[in-house]
VEXTI-404682 format. One record per residue (C-alpha): residue in one letter; z, y, x. Coordinates in steps of 0.2 Angstrom, whole numbers, padded with zeros to 4 digits, always signed. Example, Ala and Ser with C-alpha at 12.3 -4.5 7.8 and 13.67 -1.06 7.14 Angstrom:
// residues 2
A+0039-0022+0062
S+0036-0005+0068
END
This chain:
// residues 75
X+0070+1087+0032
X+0082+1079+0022
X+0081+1060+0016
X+0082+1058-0003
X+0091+1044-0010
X+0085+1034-0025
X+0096+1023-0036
X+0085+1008-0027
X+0091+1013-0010
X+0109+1017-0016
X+0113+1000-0022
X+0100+0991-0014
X+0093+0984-0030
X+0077+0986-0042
X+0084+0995-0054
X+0075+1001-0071
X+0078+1016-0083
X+0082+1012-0103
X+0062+1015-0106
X+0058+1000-0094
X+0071+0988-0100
X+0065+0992-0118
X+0047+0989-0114
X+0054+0970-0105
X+0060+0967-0122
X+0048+0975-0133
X+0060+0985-0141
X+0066+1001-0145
X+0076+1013-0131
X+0088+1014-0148
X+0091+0996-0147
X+0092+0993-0129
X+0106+1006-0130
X+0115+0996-0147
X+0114+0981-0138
X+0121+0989-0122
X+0134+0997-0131
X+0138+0980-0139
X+0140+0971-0124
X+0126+0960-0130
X+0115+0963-0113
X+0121+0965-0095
X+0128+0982-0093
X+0121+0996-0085
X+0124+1002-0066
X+0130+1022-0068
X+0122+1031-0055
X+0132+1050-0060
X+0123+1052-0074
X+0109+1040-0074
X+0108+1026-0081
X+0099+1011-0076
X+0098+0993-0076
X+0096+0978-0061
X+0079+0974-0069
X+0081+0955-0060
X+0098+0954-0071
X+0087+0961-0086
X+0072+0948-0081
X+0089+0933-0078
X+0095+0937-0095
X+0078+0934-0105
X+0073+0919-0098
X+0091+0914-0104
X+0087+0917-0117
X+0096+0933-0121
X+0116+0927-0122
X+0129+0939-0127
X+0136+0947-0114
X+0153+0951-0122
X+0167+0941-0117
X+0174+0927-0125
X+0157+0925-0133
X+0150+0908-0139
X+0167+0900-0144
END
């Protein structure tokens, strides 16, 4: 039997596909990925090719209040 790794136990964190940040931030999988693509949110952990977010980053980030993420931002 072989052991099947997760994203979870690859990086040891609770990570979240685009559908589950979306639905955090009752928004559209669309936006998640504009804001993403931004640098408005925290960035996404690749994973070859999945995609997922550290949904305690995703939870840090709202109770911020949602800052932009890009550098340089806020000046």
């Amino acid at each position: 039997m072989t052991a099947v790794l997760t994203p979870e136990k690859v990086t040891g964190r609770k990570l979240g596909d685009v559908k589950a940040v979306a639905e955090k931030c009752d928004c559209s999988v669309r936006h998640i990925y504009r804001l993403a693509d931004a640098a408005r949110m925290p960035a996404p952990v690749r994973l070859g090719a999945l995609v997922r977010w550290d949904l305690d980053e995703i939870d840090r980030w709202i109770s911020a209040g949602c800052p932009s993420c890009r550098k340089g931002a806020g000046r």
